[in-house]
C-alpha positions as CSV (number, residue, x, y, z in Angstrom):
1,X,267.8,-25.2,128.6
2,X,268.7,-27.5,131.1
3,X,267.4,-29.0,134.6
4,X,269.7,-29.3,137.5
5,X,268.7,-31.7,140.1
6,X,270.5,-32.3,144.3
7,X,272.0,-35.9,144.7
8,X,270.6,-36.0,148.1
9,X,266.9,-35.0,147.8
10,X,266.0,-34.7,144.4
11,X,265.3,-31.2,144.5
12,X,265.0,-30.6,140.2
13,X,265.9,-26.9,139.1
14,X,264.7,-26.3,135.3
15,X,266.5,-22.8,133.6
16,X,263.7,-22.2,131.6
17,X,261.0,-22.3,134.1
18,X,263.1,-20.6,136.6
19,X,262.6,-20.7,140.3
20,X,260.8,-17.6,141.9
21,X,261.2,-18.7,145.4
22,X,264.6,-18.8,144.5
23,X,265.1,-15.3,143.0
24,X,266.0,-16.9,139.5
25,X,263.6,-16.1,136.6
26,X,262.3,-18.4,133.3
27,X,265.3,-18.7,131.0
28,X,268.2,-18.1,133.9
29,X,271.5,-19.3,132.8
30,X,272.8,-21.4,135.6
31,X,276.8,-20.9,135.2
32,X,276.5,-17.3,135.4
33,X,273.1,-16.6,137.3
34,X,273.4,-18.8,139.7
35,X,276.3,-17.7,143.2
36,X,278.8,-20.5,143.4
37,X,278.1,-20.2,147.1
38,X,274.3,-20.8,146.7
39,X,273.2,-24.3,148.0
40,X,270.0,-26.8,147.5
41,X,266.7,-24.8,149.2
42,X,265.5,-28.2,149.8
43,X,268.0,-30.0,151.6
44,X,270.3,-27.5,152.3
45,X,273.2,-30.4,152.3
46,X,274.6,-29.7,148.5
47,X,276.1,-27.0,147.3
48,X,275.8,-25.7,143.5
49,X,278.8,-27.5,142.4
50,X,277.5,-31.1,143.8
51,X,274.4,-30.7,141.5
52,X,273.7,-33.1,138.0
53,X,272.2,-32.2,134.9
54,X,269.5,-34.9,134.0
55,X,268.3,-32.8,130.8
C-alpha cells in the first residue's frame, strides 16, 4: 500500500484506506484504479501524473 500526496496543496491519498468521496475504495490500486485524466479534488491544479509517493 502506498500514499500519494499533490505537490501544491498537500492533499495525501492512502490506497488502503481509499477515498469514498472520490469513488475509490480501501485497498484501490492506484496505477490501474485510478483515470490518468483524474486530477487533485483538493486543488484541482495537479493532475494524477504530477502526484509523489511519500510511503
Amino acid at each position: 500500500m502506498a500514499v500519494y500526496q499533490c505537490p501544491g496543496c498537500d492533499y495525501r491519498i492512502d490506497t488502503e484506506v481509499g477515498d469514498s468521496a472520490e469513488g475509490f475504495g480501501p485497498g484501490f490500486d492506484w496505477d490501474s484504479d485510478v483515470p490518468e485524466d483524474w486530477f487533485c479534488p483538493d486543488c484541482g491544479v495537479r493532475d494524477k501524473v504530477d502526484f509523489d509517493t511519500i510511503s
